[in-house]
N, CA, C and O atoms as a Tinker XYZ file with bonds, in Angstrom:
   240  protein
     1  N      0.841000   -1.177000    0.000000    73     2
     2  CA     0.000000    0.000000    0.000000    64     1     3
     3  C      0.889000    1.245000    0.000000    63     2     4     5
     4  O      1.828000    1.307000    0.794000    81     3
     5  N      0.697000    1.991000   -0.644000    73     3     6
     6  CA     0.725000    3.516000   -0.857000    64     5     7
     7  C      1.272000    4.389000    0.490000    63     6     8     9
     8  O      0.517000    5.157000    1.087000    81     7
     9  N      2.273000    4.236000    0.775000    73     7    10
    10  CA     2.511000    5.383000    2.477000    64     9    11
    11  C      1.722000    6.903000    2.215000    63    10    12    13
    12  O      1.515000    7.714000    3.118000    81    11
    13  N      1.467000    7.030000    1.267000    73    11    14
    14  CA     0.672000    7.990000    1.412000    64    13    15
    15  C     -0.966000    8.112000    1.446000    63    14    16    17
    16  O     -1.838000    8.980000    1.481000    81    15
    17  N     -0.828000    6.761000    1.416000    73    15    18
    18  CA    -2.312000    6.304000    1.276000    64    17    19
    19  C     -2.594000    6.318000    2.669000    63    18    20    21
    20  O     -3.724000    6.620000    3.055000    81    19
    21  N     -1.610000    5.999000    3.530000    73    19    22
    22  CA    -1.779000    5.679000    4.934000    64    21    23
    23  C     -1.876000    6.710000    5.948000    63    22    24    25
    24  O     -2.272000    6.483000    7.091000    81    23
    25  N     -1.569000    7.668000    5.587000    73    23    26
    26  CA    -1.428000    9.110000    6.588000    64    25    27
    27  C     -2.703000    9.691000    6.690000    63    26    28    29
    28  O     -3.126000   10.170000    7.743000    81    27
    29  N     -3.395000    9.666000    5.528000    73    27    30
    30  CA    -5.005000   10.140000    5.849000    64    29    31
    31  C     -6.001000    8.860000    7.364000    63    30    32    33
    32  O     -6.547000    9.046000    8.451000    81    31
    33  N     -5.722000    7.754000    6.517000    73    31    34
    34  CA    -6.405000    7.100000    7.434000    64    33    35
    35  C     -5.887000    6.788000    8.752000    63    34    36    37
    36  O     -6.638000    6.047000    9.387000    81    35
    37  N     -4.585000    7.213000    9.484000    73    35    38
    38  CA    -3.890000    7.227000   10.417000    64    37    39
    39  C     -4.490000    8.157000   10.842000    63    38    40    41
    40  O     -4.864000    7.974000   12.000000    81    39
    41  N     -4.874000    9.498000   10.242000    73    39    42
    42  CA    -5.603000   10.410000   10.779000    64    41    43
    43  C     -7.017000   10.537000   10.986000    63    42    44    45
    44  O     -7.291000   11.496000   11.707000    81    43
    45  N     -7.905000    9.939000   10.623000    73    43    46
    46  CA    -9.085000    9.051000   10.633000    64    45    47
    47  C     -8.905000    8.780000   12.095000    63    46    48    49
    48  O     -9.566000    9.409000   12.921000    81    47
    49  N     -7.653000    7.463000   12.599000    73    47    50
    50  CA    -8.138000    6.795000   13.459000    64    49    51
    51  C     -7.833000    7.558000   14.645000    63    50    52    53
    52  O     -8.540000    7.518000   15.652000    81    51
    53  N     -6.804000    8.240000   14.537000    73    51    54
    54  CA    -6.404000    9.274000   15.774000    64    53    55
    55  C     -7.660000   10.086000   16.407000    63    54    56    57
    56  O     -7.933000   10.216000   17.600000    81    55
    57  N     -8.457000   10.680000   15.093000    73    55    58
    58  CA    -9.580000   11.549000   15.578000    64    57    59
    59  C    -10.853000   10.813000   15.921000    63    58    60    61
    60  O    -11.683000   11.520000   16.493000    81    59
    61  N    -11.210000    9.528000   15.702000    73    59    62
    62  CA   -11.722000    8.343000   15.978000    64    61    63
    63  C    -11.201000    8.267000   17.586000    63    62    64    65
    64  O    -11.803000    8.904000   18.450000    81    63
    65  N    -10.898000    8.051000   17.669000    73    63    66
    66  CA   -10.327000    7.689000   19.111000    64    65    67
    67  C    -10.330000    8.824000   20.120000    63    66    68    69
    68  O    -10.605000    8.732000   21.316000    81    67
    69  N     -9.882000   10.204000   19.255000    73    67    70
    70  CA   -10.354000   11.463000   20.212000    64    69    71
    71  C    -11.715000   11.614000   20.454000    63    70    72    73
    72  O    -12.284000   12.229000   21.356000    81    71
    73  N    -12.135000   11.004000   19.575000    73    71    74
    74  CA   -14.194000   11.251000   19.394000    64    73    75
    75  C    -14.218000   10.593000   20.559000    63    74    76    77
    76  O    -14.359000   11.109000   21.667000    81    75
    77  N    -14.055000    9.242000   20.272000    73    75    78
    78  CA   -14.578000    7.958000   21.317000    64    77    79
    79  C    -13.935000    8.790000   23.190000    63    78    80    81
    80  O    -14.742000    9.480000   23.812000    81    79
    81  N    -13.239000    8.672000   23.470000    73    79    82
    82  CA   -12.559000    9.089000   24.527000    64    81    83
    83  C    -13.564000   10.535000   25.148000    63    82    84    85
    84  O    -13.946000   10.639000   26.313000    81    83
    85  N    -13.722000   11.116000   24.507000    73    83    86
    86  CA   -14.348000   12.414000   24.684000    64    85    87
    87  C    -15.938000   11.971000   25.132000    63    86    88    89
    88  O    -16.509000   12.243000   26.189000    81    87
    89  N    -16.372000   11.323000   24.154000    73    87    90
    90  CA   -17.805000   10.770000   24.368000    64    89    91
    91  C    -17.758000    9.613000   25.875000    63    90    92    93
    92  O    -18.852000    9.489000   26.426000    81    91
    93  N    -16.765000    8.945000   26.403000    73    91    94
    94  CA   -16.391000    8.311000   27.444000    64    93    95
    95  C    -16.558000    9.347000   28.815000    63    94    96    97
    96  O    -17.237000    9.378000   29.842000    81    95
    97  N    -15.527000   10.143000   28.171000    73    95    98
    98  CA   -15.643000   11.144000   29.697000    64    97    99
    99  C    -16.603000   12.141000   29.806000    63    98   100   101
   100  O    -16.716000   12.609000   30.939000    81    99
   101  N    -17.476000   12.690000   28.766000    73    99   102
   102  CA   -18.839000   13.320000   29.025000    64   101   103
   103  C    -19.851000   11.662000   29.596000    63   102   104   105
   104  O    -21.041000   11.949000   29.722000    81   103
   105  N    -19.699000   10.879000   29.761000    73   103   106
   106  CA   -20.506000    9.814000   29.913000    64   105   107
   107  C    -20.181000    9.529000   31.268000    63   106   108   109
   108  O    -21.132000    9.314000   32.019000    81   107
   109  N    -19.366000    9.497000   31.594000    73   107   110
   110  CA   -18.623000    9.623000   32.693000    64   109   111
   111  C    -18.613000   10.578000   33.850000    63   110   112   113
   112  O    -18.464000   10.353000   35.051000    81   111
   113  N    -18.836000   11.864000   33.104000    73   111   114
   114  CA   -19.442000   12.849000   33.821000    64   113   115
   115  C    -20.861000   12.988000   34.206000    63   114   116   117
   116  O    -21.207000   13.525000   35.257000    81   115
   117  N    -21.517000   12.589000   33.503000    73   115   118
   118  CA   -23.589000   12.223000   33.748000    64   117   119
   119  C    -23.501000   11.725000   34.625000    63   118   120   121
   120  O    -23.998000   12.253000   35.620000    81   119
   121  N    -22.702000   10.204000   34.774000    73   119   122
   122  CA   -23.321000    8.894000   35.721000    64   121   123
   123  C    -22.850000    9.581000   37.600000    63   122   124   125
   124  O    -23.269000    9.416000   38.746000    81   123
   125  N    -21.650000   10.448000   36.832000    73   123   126
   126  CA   -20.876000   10.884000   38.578000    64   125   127
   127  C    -22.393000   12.032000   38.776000    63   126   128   129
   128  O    -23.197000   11.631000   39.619000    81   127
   129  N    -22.695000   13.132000   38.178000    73   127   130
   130  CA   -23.812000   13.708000   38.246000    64   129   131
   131  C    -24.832000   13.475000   39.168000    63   130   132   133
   132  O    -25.211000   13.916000   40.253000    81   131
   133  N    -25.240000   12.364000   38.100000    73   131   134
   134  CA   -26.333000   11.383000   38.694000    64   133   135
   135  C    -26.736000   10.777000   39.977000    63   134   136   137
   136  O    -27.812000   10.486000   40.499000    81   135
   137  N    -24.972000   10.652000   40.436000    73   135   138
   138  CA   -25.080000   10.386000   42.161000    64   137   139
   139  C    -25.794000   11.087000   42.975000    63   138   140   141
   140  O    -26.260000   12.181000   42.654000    81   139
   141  N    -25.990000   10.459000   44.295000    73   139   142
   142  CA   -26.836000   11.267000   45.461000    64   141   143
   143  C    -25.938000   12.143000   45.930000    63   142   144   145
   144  O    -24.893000   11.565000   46.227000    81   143
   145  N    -25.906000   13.495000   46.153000    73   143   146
   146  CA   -25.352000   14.438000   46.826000    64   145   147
   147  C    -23.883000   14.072000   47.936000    63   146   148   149
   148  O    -22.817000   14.659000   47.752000    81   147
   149  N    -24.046000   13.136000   48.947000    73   147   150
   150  CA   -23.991000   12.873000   49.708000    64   149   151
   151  C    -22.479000   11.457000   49.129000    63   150   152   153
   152  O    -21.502000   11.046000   49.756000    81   151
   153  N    -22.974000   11.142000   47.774000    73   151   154
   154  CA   -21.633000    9.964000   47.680000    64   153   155
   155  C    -20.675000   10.563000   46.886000    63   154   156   157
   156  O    -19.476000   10.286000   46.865000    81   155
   157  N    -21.558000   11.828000   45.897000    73   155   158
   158  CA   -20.607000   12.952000   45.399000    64   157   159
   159  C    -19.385000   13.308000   46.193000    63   158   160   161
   160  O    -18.230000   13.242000   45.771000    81   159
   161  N    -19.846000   13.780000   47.655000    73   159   162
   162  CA   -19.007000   14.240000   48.098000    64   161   163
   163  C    -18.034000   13.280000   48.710000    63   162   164   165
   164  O    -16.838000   13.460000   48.937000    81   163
   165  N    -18.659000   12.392000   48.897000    73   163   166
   166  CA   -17.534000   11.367000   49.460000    64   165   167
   167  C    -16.463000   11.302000   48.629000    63   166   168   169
   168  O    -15.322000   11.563000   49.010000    81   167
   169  N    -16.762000   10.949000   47.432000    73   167   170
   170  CA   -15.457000   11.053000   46.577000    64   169   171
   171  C    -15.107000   12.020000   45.941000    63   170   172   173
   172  O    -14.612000   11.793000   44.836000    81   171
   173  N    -15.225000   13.339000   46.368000    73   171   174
   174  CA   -14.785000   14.443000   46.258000    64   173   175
   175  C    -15.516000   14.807000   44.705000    63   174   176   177
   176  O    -14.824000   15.548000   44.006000    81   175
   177  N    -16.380000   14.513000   44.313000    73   175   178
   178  CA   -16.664000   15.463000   42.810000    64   177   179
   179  C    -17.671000   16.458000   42.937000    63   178   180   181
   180  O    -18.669000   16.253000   43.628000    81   179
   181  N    -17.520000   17.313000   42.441000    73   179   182
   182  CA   -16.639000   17.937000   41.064000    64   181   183
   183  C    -15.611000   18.641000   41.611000    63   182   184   185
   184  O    -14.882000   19.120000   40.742000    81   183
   185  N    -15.147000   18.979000   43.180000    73   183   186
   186  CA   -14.206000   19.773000   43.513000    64   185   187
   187  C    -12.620000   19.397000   42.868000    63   186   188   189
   188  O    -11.889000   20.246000   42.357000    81   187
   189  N    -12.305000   18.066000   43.003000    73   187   190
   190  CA   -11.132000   17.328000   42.830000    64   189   191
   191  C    -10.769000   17.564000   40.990000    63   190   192   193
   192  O     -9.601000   17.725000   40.636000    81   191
   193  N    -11.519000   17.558000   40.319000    73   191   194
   194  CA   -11.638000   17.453000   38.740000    64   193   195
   195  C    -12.182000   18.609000   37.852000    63   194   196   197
   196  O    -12.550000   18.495000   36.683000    81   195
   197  N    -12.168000   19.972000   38.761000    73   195   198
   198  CA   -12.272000   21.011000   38.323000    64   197   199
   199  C    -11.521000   21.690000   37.687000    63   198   200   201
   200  O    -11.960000   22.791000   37.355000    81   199
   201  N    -10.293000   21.370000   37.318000    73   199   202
   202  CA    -8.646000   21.559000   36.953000    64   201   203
   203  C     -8.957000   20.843000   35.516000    63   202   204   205
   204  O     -8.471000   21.357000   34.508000    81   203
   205  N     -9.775000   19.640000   35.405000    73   203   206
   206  CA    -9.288000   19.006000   34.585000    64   205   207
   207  C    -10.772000   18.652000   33.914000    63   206   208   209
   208  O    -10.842000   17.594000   33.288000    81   207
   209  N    -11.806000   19.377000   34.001000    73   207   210
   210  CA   -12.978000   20.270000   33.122000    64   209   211
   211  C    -13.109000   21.574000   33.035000    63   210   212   213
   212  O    -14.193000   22.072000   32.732000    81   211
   213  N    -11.628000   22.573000   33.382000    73   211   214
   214  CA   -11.467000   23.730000   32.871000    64   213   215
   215  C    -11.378000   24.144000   31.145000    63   214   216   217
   216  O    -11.538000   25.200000   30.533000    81   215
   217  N    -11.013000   22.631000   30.704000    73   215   218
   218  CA   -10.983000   22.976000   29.194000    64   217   219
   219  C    -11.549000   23.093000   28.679000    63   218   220   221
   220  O    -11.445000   23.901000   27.756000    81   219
   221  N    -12.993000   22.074000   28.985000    73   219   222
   222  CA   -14.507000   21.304000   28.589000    64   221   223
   223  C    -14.697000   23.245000   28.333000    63   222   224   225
   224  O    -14.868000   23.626000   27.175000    81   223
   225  N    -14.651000   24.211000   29.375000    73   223   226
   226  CA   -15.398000   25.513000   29.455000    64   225   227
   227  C    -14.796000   26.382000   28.408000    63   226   228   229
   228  O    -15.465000   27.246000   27.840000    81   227
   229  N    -13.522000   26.162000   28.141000    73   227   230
   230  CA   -12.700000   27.232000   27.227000    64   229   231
   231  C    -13.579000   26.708000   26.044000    63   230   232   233
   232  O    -14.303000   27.700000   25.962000    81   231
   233  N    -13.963000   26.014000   25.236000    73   231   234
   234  CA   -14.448000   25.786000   24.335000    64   233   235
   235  C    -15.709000   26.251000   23.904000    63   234   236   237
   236  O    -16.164000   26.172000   22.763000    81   235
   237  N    -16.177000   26.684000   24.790000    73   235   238
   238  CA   -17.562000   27.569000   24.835000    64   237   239
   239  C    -17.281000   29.016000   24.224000    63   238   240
   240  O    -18.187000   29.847000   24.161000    81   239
């Protein structure tokens, strides 16, 4: 095959995988949501992971 044939679809799968991953951790974020108040805090969310859904906001 063509190495140049291959760089498009290398790039395909990279952004494939950024999709998937992204759609994981918004999914990820619902179910923690979803918790009762009370087990939220037990495991510290959203305080602990506020650093690291500062980006999720820049995109707005």
């Amino acid at each position: 095959m063509n190495p140049f044939t291959l760089a498009p679809m290398a790039a395909i799968g990279r952004y494939a995988a950024n999709l998937r991953a992204l759609r994981q951790n918004i999914r990820t974020e619902r179910i923690l949501n979803a918790l009762p108040a009370n087990v939220r805090r037990d495991i510290g969310w959203p305080e602990i992971y506020e650093d690291r859904r500062s980006w999720w906001r820049r995109l707005d």
